[in-house]
N, C-alpha and C positions, 0 to 999 in steps of 0.2 A: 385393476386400478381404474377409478370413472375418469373418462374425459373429461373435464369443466367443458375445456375450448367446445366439443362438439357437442354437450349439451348446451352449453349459450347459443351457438347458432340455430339453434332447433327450437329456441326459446321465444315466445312472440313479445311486442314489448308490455302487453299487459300484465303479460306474466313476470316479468323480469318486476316489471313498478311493486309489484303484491310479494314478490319475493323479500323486498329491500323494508316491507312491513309486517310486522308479526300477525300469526293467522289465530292468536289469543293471546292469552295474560303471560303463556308460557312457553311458547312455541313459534316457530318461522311455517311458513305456507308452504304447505305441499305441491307440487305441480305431479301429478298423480300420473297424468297418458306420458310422463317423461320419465317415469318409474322413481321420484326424487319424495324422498320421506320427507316429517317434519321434526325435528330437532327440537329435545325437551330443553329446559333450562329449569333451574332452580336457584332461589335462593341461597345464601351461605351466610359466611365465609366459614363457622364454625361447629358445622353441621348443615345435614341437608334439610332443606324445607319443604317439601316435594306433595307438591297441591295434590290429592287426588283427582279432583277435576281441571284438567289446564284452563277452564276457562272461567273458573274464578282464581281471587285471589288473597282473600281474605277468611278459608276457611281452615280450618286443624290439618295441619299436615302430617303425613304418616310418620311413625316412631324411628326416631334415628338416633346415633349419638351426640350429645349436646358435649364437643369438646369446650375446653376453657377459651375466651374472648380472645382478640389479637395483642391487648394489651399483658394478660399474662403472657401466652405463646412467646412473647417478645422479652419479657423478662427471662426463659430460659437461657436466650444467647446462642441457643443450639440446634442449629441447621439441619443437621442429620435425625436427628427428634422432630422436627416439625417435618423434614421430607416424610418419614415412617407415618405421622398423622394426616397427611395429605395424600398417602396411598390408602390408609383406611376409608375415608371419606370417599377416595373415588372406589371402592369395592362396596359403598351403600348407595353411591350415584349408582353403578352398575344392575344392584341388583331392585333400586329404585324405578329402572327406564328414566335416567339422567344423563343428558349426554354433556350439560357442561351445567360446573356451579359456580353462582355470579360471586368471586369472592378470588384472591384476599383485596382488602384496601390497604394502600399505602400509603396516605394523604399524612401529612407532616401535622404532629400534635402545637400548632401554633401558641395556644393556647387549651391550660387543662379547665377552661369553663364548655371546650366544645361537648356539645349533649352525645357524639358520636365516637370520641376521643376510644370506646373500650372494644370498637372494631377496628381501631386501626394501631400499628406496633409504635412507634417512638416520635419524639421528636430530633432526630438523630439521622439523616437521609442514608449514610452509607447500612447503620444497622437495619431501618426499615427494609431497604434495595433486598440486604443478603436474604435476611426472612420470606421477603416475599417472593425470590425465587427459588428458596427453600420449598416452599409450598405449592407453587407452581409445577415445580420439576416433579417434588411428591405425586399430586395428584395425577400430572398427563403422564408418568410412568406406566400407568396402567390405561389408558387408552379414553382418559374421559377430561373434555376441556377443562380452562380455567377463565375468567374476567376480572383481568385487574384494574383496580376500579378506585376512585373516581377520577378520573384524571381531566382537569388537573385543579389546584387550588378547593378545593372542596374543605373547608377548614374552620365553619363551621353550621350550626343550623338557623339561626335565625335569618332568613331571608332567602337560603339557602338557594332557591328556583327562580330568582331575580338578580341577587346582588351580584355587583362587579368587583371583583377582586382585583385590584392593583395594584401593580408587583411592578418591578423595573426589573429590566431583562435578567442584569444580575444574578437575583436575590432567586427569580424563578429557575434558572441556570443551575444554580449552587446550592438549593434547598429544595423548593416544592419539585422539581422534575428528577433531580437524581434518581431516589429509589424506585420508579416509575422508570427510568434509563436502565437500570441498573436489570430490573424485574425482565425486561424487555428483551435484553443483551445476551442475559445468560440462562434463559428460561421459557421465548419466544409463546408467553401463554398466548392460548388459539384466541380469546377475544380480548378485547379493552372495553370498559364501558366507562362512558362519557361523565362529564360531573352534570349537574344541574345548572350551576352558578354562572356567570360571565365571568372573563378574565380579560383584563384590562378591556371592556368594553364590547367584551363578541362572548357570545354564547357560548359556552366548550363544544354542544350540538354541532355549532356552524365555526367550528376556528380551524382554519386555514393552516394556519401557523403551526399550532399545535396537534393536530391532525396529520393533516399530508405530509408539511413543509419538515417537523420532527419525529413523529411518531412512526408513520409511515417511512420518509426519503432517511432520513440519518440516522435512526435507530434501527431501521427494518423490520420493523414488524410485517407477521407473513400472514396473520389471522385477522380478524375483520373487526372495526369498533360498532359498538353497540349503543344505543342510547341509557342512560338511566331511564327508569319507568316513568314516562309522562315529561321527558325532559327538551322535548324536540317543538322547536316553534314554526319553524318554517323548513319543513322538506325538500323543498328544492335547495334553497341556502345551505342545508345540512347535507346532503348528496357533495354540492359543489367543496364543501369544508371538510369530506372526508368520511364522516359519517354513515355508516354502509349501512348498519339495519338498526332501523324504529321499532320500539318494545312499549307499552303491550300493543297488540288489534284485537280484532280487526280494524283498518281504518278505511272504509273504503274510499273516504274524500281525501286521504292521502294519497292513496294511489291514484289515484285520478288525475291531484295535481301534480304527479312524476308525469303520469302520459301525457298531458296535455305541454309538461314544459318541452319535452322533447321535440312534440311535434310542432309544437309554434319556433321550435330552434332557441328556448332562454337556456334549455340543460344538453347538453352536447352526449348522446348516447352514448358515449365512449365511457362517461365517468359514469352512468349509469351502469354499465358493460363492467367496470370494472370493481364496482359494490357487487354486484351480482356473483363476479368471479373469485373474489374474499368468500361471503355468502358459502355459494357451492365448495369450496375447498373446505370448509373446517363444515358443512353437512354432512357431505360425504368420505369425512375423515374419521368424526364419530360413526359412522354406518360399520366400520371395520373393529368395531368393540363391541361382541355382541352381548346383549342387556337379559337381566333376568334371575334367578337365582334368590340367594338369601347371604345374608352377611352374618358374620360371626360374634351378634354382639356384646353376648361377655368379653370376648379377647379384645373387645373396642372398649366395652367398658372399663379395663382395668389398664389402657391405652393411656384414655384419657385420665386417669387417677394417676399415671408415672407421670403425662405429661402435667397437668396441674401441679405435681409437687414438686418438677423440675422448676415451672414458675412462681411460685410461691416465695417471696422476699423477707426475710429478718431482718428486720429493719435494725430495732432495739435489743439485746438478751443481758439483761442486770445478771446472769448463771442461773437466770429459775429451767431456763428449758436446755436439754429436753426435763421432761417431766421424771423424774423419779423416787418412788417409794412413797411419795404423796399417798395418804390412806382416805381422805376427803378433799374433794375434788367439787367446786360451785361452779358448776356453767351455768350462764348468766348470756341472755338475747334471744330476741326470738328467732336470729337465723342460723341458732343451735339447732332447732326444732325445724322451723320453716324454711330452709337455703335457699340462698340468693346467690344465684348460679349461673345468670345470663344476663343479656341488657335487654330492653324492651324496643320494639319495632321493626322492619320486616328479615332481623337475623334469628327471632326469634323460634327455638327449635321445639317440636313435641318429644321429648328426650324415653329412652326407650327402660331407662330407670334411674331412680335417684336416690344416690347413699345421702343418708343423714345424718349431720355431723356428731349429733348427740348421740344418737346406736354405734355408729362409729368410733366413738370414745368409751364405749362402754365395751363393746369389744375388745378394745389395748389395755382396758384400766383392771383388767384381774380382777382382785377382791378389792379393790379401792371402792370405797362408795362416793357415786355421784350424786349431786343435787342440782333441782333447776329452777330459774326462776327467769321470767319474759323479758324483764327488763323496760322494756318499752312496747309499746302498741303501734299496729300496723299501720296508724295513722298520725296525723303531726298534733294528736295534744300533748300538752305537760300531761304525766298522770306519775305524782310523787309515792303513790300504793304502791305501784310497782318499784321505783326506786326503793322504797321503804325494804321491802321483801326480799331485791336482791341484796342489800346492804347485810342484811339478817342471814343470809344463805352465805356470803362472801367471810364476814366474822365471822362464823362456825366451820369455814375448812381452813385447810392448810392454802389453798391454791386458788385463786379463780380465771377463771378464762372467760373472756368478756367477749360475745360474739356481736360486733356492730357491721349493717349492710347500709349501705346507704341507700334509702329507697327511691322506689321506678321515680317516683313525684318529685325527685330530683335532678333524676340523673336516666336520661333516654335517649335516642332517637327521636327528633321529631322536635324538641327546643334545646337550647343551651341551660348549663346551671348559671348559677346569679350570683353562687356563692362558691366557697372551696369549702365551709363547715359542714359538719354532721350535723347533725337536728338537735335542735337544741336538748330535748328529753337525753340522745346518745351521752353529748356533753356532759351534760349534769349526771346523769347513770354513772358514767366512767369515773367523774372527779367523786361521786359519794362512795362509791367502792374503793378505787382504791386509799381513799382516805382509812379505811378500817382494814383493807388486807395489802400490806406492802407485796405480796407476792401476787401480783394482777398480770396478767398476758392478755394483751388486745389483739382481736384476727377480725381482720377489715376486708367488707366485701364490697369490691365497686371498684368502677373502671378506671377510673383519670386519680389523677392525688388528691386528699383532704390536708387542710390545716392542719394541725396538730398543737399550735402552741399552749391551748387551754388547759392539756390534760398531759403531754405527752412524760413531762417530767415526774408524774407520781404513778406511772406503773411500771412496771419492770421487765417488759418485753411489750414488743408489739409486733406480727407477723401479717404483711401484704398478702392475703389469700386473693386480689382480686375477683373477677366474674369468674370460676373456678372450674366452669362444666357442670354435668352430671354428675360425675364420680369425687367432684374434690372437698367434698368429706370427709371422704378418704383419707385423700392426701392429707388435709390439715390434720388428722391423727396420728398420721403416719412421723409426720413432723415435730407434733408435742410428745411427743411418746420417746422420738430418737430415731424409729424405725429407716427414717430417710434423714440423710443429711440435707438440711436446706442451701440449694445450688445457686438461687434465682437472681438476679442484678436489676436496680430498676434501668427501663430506657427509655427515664424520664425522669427530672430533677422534680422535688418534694418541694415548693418553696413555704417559704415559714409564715408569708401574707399574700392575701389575691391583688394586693398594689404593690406588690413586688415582680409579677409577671411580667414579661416581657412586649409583650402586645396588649398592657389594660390600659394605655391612653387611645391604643388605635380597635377598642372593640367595642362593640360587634359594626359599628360604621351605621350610615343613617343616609337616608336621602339616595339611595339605591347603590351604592359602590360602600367599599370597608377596606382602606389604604393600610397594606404592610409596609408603615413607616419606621418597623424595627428592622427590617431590610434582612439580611445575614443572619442577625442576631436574636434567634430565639434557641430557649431550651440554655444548656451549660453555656451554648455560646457568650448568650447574654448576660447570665448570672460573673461568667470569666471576667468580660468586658467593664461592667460594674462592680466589679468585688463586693457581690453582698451576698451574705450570708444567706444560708439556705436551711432547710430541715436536714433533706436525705442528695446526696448530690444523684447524678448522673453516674448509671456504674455501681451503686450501692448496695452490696448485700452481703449478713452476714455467714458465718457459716460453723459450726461445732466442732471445726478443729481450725487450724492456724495453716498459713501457706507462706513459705520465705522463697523469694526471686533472688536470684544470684546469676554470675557469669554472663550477663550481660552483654553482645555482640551482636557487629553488623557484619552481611557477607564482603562490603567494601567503602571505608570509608568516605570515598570519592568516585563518581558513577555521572550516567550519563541517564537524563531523564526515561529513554527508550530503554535502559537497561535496567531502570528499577533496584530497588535493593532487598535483603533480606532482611529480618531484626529475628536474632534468636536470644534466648533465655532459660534458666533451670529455674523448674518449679517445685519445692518440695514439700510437703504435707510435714509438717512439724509436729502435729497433733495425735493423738490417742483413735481418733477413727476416722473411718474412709470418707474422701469428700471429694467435690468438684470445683475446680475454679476457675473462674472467668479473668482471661489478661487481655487486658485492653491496651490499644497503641495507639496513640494521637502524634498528630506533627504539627509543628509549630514553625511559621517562616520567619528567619531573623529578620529580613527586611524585602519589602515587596515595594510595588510600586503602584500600589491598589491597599488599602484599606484589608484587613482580616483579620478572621478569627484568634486568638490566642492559641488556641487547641481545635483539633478538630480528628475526632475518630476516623480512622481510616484503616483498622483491620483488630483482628478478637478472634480468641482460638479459648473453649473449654476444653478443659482437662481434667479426668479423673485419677486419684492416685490416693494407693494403698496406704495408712502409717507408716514413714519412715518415707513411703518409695520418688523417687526424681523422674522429671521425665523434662526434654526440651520441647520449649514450644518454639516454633517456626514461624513468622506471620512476613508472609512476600506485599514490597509496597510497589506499584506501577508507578507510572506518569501520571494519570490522576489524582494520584494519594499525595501528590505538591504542586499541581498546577491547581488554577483559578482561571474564572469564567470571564474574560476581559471583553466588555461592550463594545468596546469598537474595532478591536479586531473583528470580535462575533466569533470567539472560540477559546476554546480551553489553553491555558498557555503556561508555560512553565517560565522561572527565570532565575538565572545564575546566584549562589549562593549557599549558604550556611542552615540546617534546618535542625532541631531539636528532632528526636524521636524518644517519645515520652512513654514507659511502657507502666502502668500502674494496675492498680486493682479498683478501680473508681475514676471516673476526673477529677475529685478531689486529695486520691489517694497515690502519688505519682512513686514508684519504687526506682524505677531506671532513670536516668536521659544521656541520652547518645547523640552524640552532633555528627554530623555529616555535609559534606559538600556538593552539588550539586550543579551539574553542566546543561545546561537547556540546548536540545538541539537543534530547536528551532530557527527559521529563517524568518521573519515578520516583517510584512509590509511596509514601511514608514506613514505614520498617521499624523507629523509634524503637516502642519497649514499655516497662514501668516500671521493667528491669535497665537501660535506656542507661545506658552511660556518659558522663559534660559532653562527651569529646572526642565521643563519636558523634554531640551532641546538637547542636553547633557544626559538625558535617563536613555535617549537614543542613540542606538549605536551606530548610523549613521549619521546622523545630524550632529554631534556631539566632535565626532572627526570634522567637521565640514565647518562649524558654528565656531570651534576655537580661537583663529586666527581675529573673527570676529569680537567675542566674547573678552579676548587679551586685550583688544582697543580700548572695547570701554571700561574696562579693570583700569587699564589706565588714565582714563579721562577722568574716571569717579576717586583716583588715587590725587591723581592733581588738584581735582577740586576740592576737595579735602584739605590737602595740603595749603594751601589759597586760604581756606576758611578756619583755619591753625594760626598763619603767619600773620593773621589780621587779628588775634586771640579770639574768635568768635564760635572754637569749638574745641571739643577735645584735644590733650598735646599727644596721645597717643590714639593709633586704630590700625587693628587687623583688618589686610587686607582681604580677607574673606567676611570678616563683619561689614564691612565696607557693601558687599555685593550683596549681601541676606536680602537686604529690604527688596532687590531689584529681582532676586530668584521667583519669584511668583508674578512679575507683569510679563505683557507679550515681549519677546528682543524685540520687533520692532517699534513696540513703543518708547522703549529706553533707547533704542538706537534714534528713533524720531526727536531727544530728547539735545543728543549729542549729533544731530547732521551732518552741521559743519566741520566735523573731523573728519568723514567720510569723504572719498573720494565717487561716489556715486550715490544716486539716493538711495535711503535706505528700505523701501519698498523694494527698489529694481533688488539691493543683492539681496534682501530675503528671500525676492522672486527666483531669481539664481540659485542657492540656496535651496531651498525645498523641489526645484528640477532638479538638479544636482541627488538631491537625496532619494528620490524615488526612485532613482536608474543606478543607484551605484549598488553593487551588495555588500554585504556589513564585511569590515574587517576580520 
């Protein structure tokens, strides 16, 4: 086992500054007379990108498997499928000389115009969290890092290396950091690499807060943060914020100005000391996986072809699919022919083969004859020859299958889309077909959600293959044919208009900051909150047989936040064949004293089962799964009450709800000051004891005066005494008491001042 400690004392400080800077596009600095390697990294998340030369960065990287994007991954719902993909990955890192791949992201799909949205899994924090330490844990099972990445707020592209995202503690609390908390907790990947962006006005490079003060001190991270490439403005600020190692170098005027701040005493060597010793812990913890060899990858390719059709979504099925006995068969698209299988910019993989969906279907299809036609051109013109052709191809079979990709000039890395449609040629393609063949099946490739309203009602199935991988040709054959039953759920709401999203008054922002003024509420959240209709909800997918939830149960009605509870359930497969299904749990607070969500996902368990066979699903809920992130505490808190546990097949699709009661066992500070207002002063459990004697006064003084302004007929001849006090529930007490003085024996500052000593020394009853 290496020393750190006695290699850093042996360490001079020029070399410790060069250490904290990369010694290329892809590598940390060797210190060589200390016998300390340099440490490869690679791109990802979804395959390795693995430069031959580490000191470029933009040339063909060697062949590897191009699994499907995080947006499908994410539709499986299945942890133990993406761990199994995330130990292949690291067995091509391995035989790559890869010792860590910069990948997964878990940044929150705020909006489906982000250009980046098809690397990262949900807009749903707890499903992203699980995923990505699903894949976490996958990959360092076998001895080779991970970088969960972008942390934090990274949510979309336009401006992406400038703009300031602003977020109130909250909303950052309870959405953007969870899965990022979550990844961190239960999966200690060896790097984090940093976002580009500012958040609420500091760099993520140089943020204190979100660096040291979170990342580091209350989550414990043990492995070191890394910069996004070219994301670091000022190295000394970014050492001080947490920041341990700058990507790419060399830089020498970097290092230069670490030496220099030391010795002038602006950077205190200790923090220095302690980047270094992040640094050397996860160098020399990759040295102990030795690299080399060759990977297996057929059994990678046919990896990713089960995981692509575990994510693969049905959205629509009118009963055309699966495909059967069909003797003519019209595929229709070009990315029947040409697959579109990836997203473009630096995830992009050199895939080591690639199934084509058309030989692929020609494969399943027996003696059925296929027919094909382009549909459209790899460019944005109208061109109606082609629609003409496949319309002609479409009327002469039984079937057509309409292959639409959304293309790169769309939808990439590197800008946002503008739109949610398909191109206009897709559009019109789609609506002239299936106007002449009712039995039309659309398979959509592309990362975030499209529109649908133009066309979706005149064809008769429509199947989410998203960025699919290499192999998911495959899969989508696999799926029309029957072969696989389709498992996949979206973990992300379809909406039916782009001015229906949740963040389109607050995007993309302008004048260098982009305020998340939807706060809590995006994704299902928001769709709940507004009741409006959607396409496909959150949760949505279908499947070739039927599943019925019964017996429905908690491990204890009534529990204590620390003690958490269980929710179980029987799942049966009602149907003719074998299927998988996704059961999803949300909770819902009868009443808080903070503002939230309706529903909010907080646990998912897939299950496969035979025709006929049952099986219980079990999903455990902690204190997380009903506390909320309270500002001014500045912590997670729980509180007394009634909560729904909603167990469905969708957010839309609720089969169960279970009430249960819940005890907080919390002790909380008292946050009353001399603006409370009476509701604050009664929502506290101290105050509330302390405040009533008070409180009864003026019930009575505003009962008399009342009474007074009755007997003069100059107001109502009846009032509830609690209607009486409504209007006063929202001012400070001491301004209604300021109101009523003269009934008070002392002034009403002094006993409020009393009053709130009083309640910060006493503990709650």
């Amino acid at each position: 086992m290496t020393d750190v400690k006695a290699i850093i004392e042996q360490m001079t400080l020029a070399e410790k500054a060069a250490l904290c800077t990369g010694d290329s596009a892809w590598t940390t600095t060797p210190i060589k007379r200390l016998g300390l390697p340099a440490m490869v990294v690679s791109d990802g998340p979804h395959g390795v990108r693995r430069q031959p030369d580490v000191h470029q960065m933009g040339a063909e990287s060697l062949p590897a498997t191009c699994f499907p994007t995080a947006s499908a991954l994410a539709a499986t719902w299945d942890g133990e499928l993406i761990h199994e993909l995330g130990a292949a990955l690291a067995e091509e890192c391995i035989a790559q000389h890869v010792d860590v791949v910069l990948g997964p992201g878990a940044n929150m799909k705020r909006s489906p115009l982000n250009g980046r949205n098809f690397e990262y899994f949900s807009e749903d924090p707890y499903l992203a969290g699980e995923l990505a330490a699903a894949y976490i844990n996958g990959v360092q099972s076998k001895g080779v890092g991970t970088s969960l990445k972008h942390f934090a707020a990274n949510n979309q592209e336009f401006q992406r290396f400038t703009i300031s995202a602003e977020i109130d503690e909250r909303t950052l609390r309870e959405i953007y950091l969870p899965a990022f908390e979550k990844a961190v907790r239960q999966a200690q990947p060896w790097t984090v690499m940093c976002a580009y962006n500012k958040v609420n006005g500091t760099f993520a490079s140089e943020h204190d807060y979100l660096l040291n003060r979170i990342l580091k001190d209350e989550w414990g991270l043990e492995g070191l943060v890394v910069s996004d490439w070219g994301a670091v403005r000022d190295r000394v600020a970014a050492l001080k914020g947490g920041l341990d190692w700058e990507m790419p170098g060399p830089q020498a005027r970097r290092v230069q100005e670490v030496i220099d701040a030391v010795n002038a005493g602006v950077l205190d060597e200790a923090v220095l000391d302690e980047s270094v010793r992040r640094i050397l812990g996860i160098v020399t913890k990759t040295q102990q996986t030795p690299k080399g060899g060759e990977f297996d990858a057929e059994a990678h390719h046919q990896l990713a072809r089960r995981v692509a059709a575990d994510g693969m979504v049905l959205l629509k099925n009118d009963g055309i699919l699966p495909l059967q006995g069909q003797q003519v068969i019209a595929v229709i698209g070009r990315s029947a022919r040409q697959p579109h299988f990836q997203g473009g910019g630096s995830s992009h993989i050199n895939p080591t083969q690639v199934t084509v969906p058309f030989e692929a279907l020609q494969a399943h299809a027996g003696d059925a004859k296929l027919t094909y036609a382009d549909g459209y051109p790899a460019d944005n013109r109208i061109r109606q020859d082609l629609i003409d052709e496949a319309v002609a191809a479409a009327r002469a079979a039984e079937v057509a299958l309409l292959f639409i990709a959304l293309p790169t000039y769309k939808e990439s890395e590197g800008y946002d889309r503008t739109d949610l449609d398909l191109t206009a040629q897709q559009i019109a393609l789609i609506q002239a077909v299936a106007a002449v063949q009712p039995n039309t099946a659309v398979i959509l490739n592309n990362g975030a959600p499209v529109v649908m309203g133009d066309w979706i009602d005149g064809v008769a199935a429509v199947l989410e293959a998203y960025m699919m991988g290499q192999a998911g040709g495959g899969a989508i054959s696999d799926i029309l044919f029957g072969a696989v039953n389709p498992s996949g759920k979206l973990a992300e709401t379809f909406p039916l208009r782009l001015e229906d999203t949740p963040a389109y008054l607050n995007w993309p922002g302008g004048a260098g900051t982009v305020r998340y003024g939807e706060g809590l509420f995006i994704g299902y959240r928001y769709y709940d909150a507004r009741k409006l209709p959607i396409q496909f909800p959150f949760g949505h997918g279908l499947s070739y047989t039927t599943f019925a939830y019964s017996n429905a149960r908690v491990s204890a009605e009534s529990f204590d936040d620390t003690d958490g509870v269980t929710v179980s359930v029987d799942i049966t497969n009602t149907g003719a064949v074998a299927g998988k299904e996704i059961v999803q749990l949300y909770v819902h607070d009868h009443e808080a004293g903070l503002v939230r969500p309706d529903k909010e996902l907080k646990g998912f368990a897939k299950v496969a089962l035979a025709p006929g066979e049952t099986k219980t699903v079990n999903i455990g809920l902690d204190f997380r799964a009903f506390a909320f992130y309270h500002p001014k505490y500045k912590q997670w808190i729980t509180e007394d009450g009634a909560f729904d546990l909603l167990i469905g097949a969708s957010a839309a699709d609720i089969r169960h709800s279970l009430t249960v009661t819940l005890r907080s066992t919390l002790d909380l500070p008292c946050l009353l000051d001399k603006e409370s207002t009476i509701r604050e002063w009664l929502a506290d459990p101290r105050g509330r004891a302390l405040a009533e004697p008070v409180l009864e006064q003026i019930r009575a003084n505003v009962i008399a005066m009342f009474a007074g302004i009755v007997a003069a007929g100059e107001g109502p001849a009846e009032n509830d005494d609690m209607d009486l006090m409504l209007g006063f529930n929202d001012m400070p007490l001491v301004s209604v008491m300021l109101w009523q003085a003269d009934t008070f024996d002392k002034h009403p500052e002094d006993i409020v001042a009393e009053l709130l000593e009083r309640a910060t020394r006493q503990p709650v009853a």
